[in-house]
N, C-alpha and C positions, 0 to 999 in steps of 0.2 A: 329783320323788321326795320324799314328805314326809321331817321331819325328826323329832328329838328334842326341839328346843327352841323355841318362838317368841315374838315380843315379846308378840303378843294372839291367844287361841284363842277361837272362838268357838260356843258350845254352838248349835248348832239352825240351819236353812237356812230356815226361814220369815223372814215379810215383818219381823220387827223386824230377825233376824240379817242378812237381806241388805243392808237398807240404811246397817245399823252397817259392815259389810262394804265396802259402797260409800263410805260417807266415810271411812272410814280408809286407804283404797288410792288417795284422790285427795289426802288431807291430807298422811298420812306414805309417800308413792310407795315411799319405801327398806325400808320396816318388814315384817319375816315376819308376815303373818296366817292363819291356819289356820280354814277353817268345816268344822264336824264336824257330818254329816246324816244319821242313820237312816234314811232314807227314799233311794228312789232320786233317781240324776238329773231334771230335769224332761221331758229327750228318753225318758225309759223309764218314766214314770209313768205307771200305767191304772188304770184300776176296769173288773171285767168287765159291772158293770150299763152304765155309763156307755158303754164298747165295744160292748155288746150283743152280749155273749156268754155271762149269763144273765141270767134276770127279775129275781134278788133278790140281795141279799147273801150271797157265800160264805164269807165269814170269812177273809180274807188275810191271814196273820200278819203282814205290816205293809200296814197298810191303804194303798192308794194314794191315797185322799180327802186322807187327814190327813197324812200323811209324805211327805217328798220336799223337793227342792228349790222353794220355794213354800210351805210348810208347807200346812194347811189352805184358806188362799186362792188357791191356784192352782185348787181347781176352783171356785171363788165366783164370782157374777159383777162380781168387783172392783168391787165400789161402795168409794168412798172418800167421806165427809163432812166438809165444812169446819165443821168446830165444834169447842168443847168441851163444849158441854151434854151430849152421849153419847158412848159409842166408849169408856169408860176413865177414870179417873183422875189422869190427867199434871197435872189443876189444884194436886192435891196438893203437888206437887211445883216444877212451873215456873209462871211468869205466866204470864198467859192472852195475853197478844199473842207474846209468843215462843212459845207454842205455837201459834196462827195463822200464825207465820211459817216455822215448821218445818214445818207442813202444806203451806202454798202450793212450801215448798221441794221437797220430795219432791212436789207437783204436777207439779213443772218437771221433774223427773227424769222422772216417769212420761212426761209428753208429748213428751220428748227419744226415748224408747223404743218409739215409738208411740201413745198416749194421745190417746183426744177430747178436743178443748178443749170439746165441751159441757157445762155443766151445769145443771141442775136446781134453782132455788130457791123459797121458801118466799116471799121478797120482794117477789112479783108481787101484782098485784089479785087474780088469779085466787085466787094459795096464800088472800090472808090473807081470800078469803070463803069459803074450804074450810075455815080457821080458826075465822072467826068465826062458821059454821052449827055447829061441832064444840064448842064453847063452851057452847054451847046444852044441849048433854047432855052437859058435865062432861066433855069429851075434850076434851085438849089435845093441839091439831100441835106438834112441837117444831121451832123455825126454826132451818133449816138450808140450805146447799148442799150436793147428790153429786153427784157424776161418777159415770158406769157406765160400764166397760171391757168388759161383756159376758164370760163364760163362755171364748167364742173367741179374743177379741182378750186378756182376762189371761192367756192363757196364753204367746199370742206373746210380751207385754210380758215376761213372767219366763223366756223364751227368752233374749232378747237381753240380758237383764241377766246372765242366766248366762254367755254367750260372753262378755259384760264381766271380770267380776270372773273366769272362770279367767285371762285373760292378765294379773290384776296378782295375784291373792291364792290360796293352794292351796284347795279345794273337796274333801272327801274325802265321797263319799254312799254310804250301805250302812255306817256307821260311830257306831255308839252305843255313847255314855259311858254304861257301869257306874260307875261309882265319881270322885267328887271329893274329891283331897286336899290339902290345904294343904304345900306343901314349903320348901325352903333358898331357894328364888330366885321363889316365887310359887307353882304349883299346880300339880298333875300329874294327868293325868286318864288313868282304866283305859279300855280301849276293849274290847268284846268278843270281840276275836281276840287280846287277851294283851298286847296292846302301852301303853306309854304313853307319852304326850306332855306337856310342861310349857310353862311359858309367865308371865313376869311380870304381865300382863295375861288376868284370865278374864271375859267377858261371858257369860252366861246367856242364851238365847233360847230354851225348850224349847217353848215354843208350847204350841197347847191340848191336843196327844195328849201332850205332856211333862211338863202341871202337877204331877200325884200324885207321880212319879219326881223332880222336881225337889224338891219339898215334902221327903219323906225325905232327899235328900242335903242340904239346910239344915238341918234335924234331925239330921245327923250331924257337921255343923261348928259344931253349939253355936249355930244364928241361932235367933231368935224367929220367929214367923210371926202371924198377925196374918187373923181372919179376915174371907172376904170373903160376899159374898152368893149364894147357890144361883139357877138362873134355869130353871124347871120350869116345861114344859107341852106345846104341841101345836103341828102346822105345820096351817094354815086350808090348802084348796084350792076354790076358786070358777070359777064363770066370767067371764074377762078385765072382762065389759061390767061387774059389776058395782060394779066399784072406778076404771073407766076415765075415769071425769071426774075421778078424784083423783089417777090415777097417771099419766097426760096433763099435770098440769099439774106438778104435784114430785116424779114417777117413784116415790120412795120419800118411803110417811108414816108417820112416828114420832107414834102415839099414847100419850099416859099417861091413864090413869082409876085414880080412888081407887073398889074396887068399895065398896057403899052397906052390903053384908053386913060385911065384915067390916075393910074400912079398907087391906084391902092393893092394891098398885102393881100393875097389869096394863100390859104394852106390846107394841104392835104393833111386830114386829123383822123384819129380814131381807125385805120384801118383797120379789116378781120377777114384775113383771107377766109376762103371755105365757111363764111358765117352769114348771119344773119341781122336783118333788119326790123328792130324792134322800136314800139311805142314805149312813153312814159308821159307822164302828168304831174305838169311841175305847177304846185296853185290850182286847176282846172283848163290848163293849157296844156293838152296831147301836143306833144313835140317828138321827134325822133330820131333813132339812136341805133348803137349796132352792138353786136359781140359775136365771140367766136369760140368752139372749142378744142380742147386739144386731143379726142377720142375721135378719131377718125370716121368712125360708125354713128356719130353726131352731126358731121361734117354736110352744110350743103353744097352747090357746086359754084358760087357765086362766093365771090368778093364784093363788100363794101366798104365803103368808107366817105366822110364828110368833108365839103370843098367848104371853107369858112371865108367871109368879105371880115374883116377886121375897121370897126370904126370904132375911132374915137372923140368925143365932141368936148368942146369948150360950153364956155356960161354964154346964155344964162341955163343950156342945157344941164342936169343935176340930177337923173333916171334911169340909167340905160337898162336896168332889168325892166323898168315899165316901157322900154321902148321894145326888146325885146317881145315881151310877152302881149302888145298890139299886133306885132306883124303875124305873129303865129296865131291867133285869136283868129285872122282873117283867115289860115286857111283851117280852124276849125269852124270857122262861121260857113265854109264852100264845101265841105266836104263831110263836116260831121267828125271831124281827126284831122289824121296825116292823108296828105296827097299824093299822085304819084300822077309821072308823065314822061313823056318817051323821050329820049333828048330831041331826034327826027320831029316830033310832034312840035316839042319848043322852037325848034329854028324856023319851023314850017307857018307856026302860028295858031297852031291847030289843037285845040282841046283833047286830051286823050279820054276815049271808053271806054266801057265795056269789050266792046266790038273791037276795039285796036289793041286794049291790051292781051286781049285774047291772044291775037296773031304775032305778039312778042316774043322773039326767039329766046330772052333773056329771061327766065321766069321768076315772078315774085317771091320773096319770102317773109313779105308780110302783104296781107291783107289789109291796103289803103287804098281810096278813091281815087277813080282814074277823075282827072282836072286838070286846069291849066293853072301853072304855076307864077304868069305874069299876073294873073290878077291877085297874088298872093308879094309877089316879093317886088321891091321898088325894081326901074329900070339899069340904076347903078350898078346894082346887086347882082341881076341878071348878067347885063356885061361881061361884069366880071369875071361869074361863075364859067359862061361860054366860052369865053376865050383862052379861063384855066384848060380848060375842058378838051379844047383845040390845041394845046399846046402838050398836054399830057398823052395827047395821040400819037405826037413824034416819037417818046419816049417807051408808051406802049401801045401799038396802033391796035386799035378796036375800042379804046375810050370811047372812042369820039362818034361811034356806031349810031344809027337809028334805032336802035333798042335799046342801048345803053338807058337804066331805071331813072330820075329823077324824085327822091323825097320830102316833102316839104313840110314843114319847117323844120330845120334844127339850128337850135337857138343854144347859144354855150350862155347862161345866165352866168355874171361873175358880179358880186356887190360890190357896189359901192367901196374901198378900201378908207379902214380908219388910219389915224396917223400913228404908229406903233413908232417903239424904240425896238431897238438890234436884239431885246429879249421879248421881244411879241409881245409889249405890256403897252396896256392903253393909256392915256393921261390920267384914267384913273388908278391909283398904287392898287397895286394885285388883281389887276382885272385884265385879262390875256385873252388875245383874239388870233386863232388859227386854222387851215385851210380853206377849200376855196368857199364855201360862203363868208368866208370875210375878208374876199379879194383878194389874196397875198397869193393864193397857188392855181391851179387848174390842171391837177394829176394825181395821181396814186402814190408820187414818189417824195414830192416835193409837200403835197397834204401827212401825210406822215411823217414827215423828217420835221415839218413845224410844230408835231405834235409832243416829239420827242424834245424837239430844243426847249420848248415853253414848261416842259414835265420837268429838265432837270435845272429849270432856274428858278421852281419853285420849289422842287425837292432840296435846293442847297438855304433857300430860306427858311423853310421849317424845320433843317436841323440846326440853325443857327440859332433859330427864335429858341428850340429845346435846348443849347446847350450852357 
């Protein structure tokens, strides 16, 4: 029966809040914790595309992609990377070997729960002549290790973490914070059935459908915010064989290229060989996304993955997820969702149909409107994506194909970042702001490890305050 008051409440049930979750219920056993989750449970989370029980996105006033227990990455196919070179900006903050060790830690956890011990490195002969040919044409591999959890098997894993954490710490889903207020004894938070809760201890976890909402309620406690970078572009869909000597040997490749045109940062994100291309709805804006699984008899015959333009703007710009979520509005305003279009079709100028996507050797694995993607994305943008696109054909010829899919939009929403000290604590005393909707990460590895560090700098405060 929840309560009125507790020591730590925890905003948000994605992968930072569960695992801040999980170490504060193994450190301080005795201590009331509360996670307050918008989204349903992870036993009653669905998407109807994903069920197959329609083609396209319906607009679910809380989307099942993005909310829930798991936040966003429960339908991902949980790749986690040992790095810090990507995934977030925790270097800001922590060294870089205590951030390796928080990663490896949260490894241990994940494979306690189910988890492959395989992984995938950059370290081998093989990565670093996939390296060294990608050189060649100004693409750089980023070295790393992932693990992939598969689509299927991340889901189990955030099953059993969830039977975990109800028997030490309360779980409340179906339950979103309206309003954050500073009170007598810490913070009190509105919930939208009327009720409120307080608590000495607030940690932040709103995840990526939470950054905008959380952004305002720091706006209204007087924090600064601090902006971060927009991550605008398209999801690529190919056939498997084409990228299969590269994603055979390091599963997932993080390319960067400076394009030639105009100097900015393009990267290959999110790759899933043998996977698929799926919708989500972040706000009322269908944006789009991918995953993969690790059951072969899942598997489709197409690799995807998302080419991102990276901008960053100065004042008096101050919005980048509102800048974001315009561009993708345009093309659900053209298409009703996500779009799609031939590359052939883009270069040519040429709207894609019905009629052409039919004749596409490449076939869809989702169900989005054949358009044209200039009247959705600036010209910049475009450039850019093109010329990655031309230059990745070096590296794996059949990119660059007239069939090769184009999806649009995918938009990496990252909030606004507040200004934190080295313990993820806000200028207000005991109020902690961690993963990526609160701009500090943009991954599985680095959103979890913030969750763990922010867990044990409160857990050594309330054994101090008791002792």
């Amino acid at each position: 029966m929840p309560k009125d008051f507790y020591d730590v409440i925890i905003i948000g049930g994605g992968t930072s809040g569960i695992f801040a979750g999980y170490e504060l219920s193994k450190l301080v056993p005795g201590a009331d914790i509360l996670i307050l989750e918008q989204g349903n449970d992870v036993y009653y989370r669905e998407c109807p595309i994903i069920a197959g029980k329609t083609p396209a996105c319906v607009k679910c006033v809380n989307c099942g992609v993005m909310n829930g227990f798991g936040g966003a990455g429960a339908f991902s196919d949980g790749k986690y990377n040992f790095t810090t070179r990507f995934g977030g900006w925790l270097s800001d903050y922590l060294d870089e070997e205590y951030i390796m060790q928080l990663i490896e830690y949260i490894d241990s956890i994940n494979v306690e729960f189910g988890a492959t011990e395989k992984r995938f490195s950059t370290e081998t002969d093989e990565a670093r002549e996939i390296a060294r040919s990608a050189l060649g044409y100004d693409l750089h591999l980023l070295s790393a290790s992932v693990k992939h959890l598969g689509t299927e098997n991340n889901r189990v894993i955030l099953t059993r973490l969830s039977d975990y954490l109800k028997n030490r710490i309360e779980l409340l889903c179906n339950t979103a914070v309206e309003k954050i207020s500073k009170s007598k004894n810490g913070y009190s938070l509105t919930i939208n059935d009327g009720r409120v809760f307080s608590c000495k201890y607030l940690v932040a976890a709103p995840g990526r459908s939470g950054a905008e909402w959380f952004s305002s309620q720091c706006r209204n406690l007087g924090l600064s915010l601090i902006n971060n970078q927009v991550d605008i572009g398209v999801r690529v869909e190919l056939p498997a064989i084409v990228f299969k000597h590269i994603t055979d040997v390091v599963y997932e490749s993080k390319f960067l290229y400076r394009t030639k045109q105009y100097g900015d940062i393009v990267r290959t994100f999110c790759m899933n060989p043998y996977g698929y291309v799926v919708s989500e709805n972040v706000d009322g804006i269908i944006t789009v996304n991918g995953h993969s699984y690790t059951d072969k008899k899942l598997r489709s015959e197409n690799t995807n993955f998302a080419l991102l333009v990276s901008n960053r703007f100065t004042q008096p710009f101050k919005e980048p997820y509102q800048y974001g979520k315009r561009i993708a509005s345009l093309s659900n305003m053209l298409g009703g969702g996500v779009l799609v279009q031939r590359f052939g079709d883009l270069i040519k100028g040429k709207r894609t149909n019905e009629h052409r996507l039919s004749q596409c050797f490449t076939k869809p694995t989702l169900k989005a409107t054949p358009g044209d993607l200039s009247l959705v994305l600036t010209k910049r943008h475009l450039d850019n994506i093109i010329e990655m696109i031309r230059v990745l054909d070096y590296i794996a010829p059949g990119t660059a194909n007239y069939d090769t899919l184009l999806y649009g939009v995918e938009v990496k929403f990252y909030s606004s970042r507040l200004q934190l000290t080295d313990e993820l604590e806000t200028k207000l005393k005991n109020f902690f702001a961690i993963g990526d909707g609160a701009g500090i990460t943009r991954g599985l590895s680095q959103a979890a490890a913030s969750g763990v560090h922010a867990a044990r700098i409160i857990a050594e405060r309330l054994k101090n305050a008791s002792a």
